[in-house]
C-alpha positions as CSV (number, residue, x, y, z in Angstrom):
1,X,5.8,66.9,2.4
2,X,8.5,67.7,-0.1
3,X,10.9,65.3,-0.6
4,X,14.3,66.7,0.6
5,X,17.3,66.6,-2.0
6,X,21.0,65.0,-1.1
7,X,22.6,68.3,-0.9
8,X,19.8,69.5,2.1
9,X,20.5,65.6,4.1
10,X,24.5,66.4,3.7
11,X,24.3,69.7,5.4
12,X,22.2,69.0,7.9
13,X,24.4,66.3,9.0
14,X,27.3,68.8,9.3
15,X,25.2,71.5,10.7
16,X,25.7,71.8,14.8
17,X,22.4,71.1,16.4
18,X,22.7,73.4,19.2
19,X,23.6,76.8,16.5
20,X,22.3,75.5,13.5
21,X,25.6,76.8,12.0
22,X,28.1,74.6,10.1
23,X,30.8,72.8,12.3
24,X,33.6,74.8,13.0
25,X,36.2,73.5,14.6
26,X,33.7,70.4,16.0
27,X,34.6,68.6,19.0
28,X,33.4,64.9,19.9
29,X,31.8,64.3,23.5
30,X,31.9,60.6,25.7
31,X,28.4,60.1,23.9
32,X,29.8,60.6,20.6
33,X,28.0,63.5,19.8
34,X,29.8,66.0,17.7
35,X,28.5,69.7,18.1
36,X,30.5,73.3,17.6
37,X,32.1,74.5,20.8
38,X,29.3,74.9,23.4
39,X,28.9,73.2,26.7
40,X,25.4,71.7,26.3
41,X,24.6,68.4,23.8
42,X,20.5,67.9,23.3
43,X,21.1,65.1,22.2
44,X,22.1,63.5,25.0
45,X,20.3,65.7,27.3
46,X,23.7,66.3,29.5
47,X,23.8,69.1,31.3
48,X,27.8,68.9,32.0
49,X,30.7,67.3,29.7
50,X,32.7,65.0,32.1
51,X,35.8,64.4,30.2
52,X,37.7,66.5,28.1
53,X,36.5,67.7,24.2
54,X,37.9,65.5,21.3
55,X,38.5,67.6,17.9
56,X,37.0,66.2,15.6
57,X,39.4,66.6,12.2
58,X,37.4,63.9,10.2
59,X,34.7,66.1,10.5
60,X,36.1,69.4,9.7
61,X,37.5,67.6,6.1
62,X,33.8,66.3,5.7
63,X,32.2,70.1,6.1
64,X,35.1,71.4,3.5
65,X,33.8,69.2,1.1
66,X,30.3,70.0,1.6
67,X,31.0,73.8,1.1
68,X,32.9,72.7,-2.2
69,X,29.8,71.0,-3.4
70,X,27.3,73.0,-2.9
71,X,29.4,75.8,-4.4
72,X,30.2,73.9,-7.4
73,X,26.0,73.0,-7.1
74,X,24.5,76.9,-7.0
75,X,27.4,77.2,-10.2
76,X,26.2,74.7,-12.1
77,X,22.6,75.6,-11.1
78,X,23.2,79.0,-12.4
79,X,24.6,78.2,-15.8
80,X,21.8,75.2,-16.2
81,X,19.6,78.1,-16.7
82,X,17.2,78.5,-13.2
83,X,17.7,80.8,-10.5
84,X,18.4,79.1,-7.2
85,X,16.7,81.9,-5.5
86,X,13.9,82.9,-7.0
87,X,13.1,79.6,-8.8
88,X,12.9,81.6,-13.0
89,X,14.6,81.0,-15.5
90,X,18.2,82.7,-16.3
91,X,16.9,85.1,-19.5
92,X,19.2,88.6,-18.7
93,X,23.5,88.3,-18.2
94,X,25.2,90.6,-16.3
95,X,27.9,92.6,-18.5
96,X,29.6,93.9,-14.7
97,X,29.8,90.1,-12.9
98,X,30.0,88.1,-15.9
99,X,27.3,85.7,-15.4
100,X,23.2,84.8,-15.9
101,X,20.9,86.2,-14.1
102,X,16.5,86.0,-13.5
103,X,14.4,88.4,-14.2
104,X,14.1,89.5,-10.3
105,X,17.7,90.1,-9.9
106,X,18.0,93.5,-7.8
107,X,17.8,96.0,-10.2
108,X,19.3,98.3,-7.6
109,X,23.1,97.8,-8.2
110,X,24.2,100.2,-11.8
111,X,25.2,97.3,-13.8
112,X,24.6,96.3,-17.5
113,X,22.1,93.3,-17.8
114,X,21.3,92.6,-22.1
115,X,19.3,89.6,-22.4
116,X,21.1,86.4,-22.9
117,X,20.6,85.5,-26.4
118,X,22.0,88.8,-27.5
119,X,25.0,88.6,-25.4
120,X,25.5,85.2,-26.6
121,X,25.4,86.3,-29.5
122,X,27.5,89.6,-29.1
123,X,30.4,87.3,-27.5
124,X,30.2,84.7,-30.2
125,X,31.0,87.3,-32.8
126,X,33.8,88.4,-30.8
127,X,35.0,84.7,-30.5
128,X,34.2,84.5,-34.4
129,X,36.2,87.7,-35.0
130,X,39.3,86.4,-32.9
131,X,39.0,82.6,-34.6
132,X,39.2,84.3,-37.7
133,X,42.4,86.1,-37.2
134,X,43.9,82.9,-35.2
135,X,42.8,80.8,-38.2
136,X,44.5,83.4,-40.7
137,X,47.9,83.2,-38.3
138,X,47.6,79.8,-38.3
139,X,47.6,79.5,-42.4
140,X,50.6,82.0,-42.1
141,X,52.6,79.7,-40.0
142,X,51.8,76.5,-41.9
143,X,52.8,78.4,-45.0
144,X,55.9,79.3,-43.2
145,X,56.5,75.9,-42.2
146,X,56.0,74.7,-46.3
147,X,58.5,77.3,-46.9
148,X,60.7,76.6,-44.2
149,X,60.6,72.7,-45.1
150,X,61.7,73.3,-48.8
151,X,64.5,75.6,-48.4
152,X,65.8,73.1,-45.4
153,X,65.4,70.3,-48.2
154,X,67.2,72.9,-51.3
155,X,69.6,74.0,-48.3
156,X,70.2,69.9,-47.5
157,X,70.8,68.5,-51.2
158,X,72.5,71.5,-52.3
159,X,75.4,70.8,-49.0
160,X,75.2,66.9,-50.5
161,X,75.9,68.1,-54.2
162,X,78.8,70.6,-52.3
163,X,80.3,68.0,-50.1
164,X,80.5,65.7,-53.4
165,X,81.9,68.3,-55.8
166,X,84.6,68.7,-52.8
167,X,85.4,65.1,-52.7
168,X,85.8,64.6,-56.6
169,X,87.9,67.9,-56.5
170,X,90.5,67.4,-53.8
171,X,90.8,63.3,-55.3
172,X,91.3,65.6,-58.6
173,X,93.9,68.0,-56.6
174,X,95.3,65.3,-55.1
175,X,95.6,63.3,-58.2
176,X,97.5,66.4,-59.6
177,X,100.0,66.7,-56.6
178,X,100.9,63.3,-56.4
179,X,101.9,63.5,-60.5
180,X,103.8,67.5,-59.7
181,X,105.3,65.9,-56.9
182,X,106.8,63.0,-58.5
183,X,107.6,65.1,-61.1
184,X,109.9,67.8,-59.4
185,X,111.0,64.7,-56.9
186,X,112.5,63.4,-60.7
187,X,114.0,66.7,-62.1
188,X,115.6,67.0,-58.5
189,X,117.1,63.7,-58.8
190,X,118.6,64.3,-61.9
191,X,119.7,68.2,-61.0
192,X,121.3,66.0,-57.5
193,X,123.0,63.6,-60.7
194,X,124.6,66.8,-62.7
195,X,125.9,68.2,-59.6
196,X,127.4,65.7,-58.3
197,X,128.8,64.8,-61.9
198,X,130.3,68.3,-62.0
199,X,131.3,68.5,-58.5
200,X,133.2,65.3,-59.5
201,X,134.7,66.4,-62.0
202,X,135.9,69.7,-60.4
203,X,137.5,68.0,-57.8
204,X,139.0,65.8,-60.4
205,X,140.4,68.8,-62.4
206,X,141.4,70.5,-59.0
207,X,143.7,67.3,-57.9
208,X,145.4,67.3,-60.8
209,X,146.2,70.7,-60.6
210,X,147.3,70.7,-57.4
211,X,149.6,67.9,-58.2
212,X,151.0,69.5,-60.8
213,X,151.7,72.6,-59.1
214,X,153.4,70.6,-56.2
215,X,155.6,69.0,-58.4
216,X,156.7,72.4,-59.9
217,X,157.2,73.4,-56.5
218,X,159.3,71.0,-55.2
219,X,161.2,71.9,-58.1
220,X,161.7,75.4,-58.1
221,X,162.7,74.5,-53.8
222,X,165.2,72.1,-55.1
223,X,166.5,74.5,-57.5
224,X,166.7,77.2,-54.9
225,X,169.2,74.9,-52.8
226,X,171.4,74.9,-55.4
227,X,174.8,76.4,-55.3
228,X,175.1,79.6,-57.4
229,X,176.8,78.4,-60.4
230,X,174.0,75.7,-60.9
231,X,171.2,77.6,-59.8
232,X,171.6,80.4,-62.4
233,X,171.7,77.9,-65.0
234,X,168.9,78.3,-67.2
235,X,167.0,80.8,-64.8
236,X,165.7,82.5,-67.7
237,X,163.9,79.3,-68.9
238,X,162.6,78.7,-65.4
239,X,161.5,82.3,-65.0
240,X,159.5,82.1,-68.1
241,X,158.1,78.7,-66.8
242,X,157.1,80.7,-63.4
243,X,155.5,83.7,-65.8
244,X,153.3,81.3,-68.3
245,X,152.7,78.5,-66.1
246,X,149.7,80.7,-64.3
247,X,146.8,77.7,-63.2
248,X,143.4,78.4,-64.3
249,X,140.9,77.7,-61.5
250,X,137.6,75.5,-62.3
251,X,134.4,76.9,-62.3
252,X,132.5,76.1,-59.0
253,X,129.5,75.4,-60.8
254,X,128.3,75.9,-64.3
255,X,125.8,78.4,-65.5
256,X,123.5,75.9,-66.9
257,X,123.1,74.3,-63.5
258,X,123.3,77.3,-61.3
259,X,120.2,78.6,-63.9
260,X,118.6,74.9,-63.1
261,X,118.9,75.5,-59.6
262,X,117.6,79.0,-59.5
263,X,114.5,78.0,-61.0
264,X,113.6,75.2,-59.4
265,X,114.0,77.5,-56.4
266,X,111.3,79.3,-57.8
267,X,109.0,76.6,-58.5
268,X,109.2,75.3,-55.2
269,X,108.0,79.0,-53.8
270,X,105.4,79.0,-56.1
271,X,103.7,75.5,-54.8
272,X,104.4,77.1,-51.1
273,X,101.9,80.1,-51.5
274,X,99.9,77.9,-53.8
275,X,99.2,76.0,-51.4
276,X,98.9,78.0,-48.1
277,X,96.1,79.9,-50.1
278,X,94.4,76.9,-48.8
């Protein structure tokens, strides 16, 4: 008697005695007997269930596994090369379902068997065809990369060589504007020292005259208080005295420092845009 395999014992434990079908939704009796919905349990030889029916989930899990195992079984069986069915070898492939087949496969159905070296082979140099265009695109993107990697490196030192030229030339620039500021800071000092100078000496000039002119004022007032006799003496002298006695005003500033004044008003516009250009 042939030994029978693992996967024969398994389903024949979760096979229901009474059908000889696989459990579907099994139930337990009192005697601990599992079998698929019906009313009668050989094993125990009852003839009535007293009690109710117990579902029996554990066993329901236990017959999913045993269809995923034998599936996963007749697959691998396939593929090892034998024919679960008809017990010869798997020489033919089956263009429509994809998959091995024995030389008494139903010959019935309108689908394209090749044996199944030469599809092996056919597919292979399809596989070939397509690894040799993924290996070309794959030496495409590494020579990308190379590429990519040096300019990132040229792109990287050439922003250090930038950010150091802009460091030594604003220390330069501001080397330069430090010297141009103290040096117009010095000429306008010394333009603030003529002016005030001048303006001095206007207002020196300009107190003196007004003194003077006060005086001869007060004079010519006294004079015209006088009674007639007195007053007329030496009007002609005083007259002439009122015609060439005309004050000259001072200058309110010189042309040499109104000129010194002008154009450091231009310098200073020209440093303005000079600078906002930045």
């Amino acid at each position: 008697m042939a030994l029978e395999s693992p996967m024969q014992s398994f389903w024949e434990e979760v096979t229901c005695p009474v059908c000889l079908e696989d459990f579907t939704a099994p139930v337990t009796l009192e005697c601990e007997h599992n079998f698929r919905q019906a009313p009668l349990s050989p094993q125990c030889r009852g003839t009535e269930q007293q009690g109710p029916l117990q579902p029996n989930q554990q066993l329901v899990k236990v017959v999913e596994l045993a269809k995923q195992l034998s599936f996963q079984a007749a697959k691998r069986a396939r593929w090892d090369g034998m024919c679960e069915e008809h017990q010869e070898a798997m020489k033919l492939f089956c263009e429509e379902d994809q998959t091995p087949i024995c030389v008494a496969y139903d010959r019935s159905q309108a689908h394209m068997v090749v044996p199944l070296q030469e599809a092996s082979q056919e597919y292979k140099e399809k596989l070939e065809a397509h690894l040799k265009a993924l290996r070309e695109e794959r030496e495409k993107l590494l020579r990308r990369k190379t590429t990519a990697e040096r300019k990132s490196q040229e792109y990287l030192k050439w922003i250090q060589v930038e950010s150091q030229m802009i460091v030594a030339e604003f220390h330069q620039l501001r080397q330069f504007l430090e010297e141009h500021e103290l040096r117009l800071l010095t000429q306008l000092e010394k333009l603030d020292e003529e002016i005030g100078r001048f303006q001095a000496d206007t207002f020196r000039k300009l107190s003196m005259q007004i003194s003077s002119l006060s005086e001869w004022i007060g004079e010519l007032e006294e004079m015209c208080q006088k009674p007639a006799s007195e007053f007329l003496q030496d009007i002609r002298s005083t007259l002439s005295r009122c015609e060439t006695g005309e004050f000259q005003l001072p200058e309110e500033i010189s042309p040499e420092l109104e000129e010194q004044v002008s154009s450091f008003s231009q310098k200073t516009i020209a440093l303005s845009e000079t600078l906002r250009e930045f």
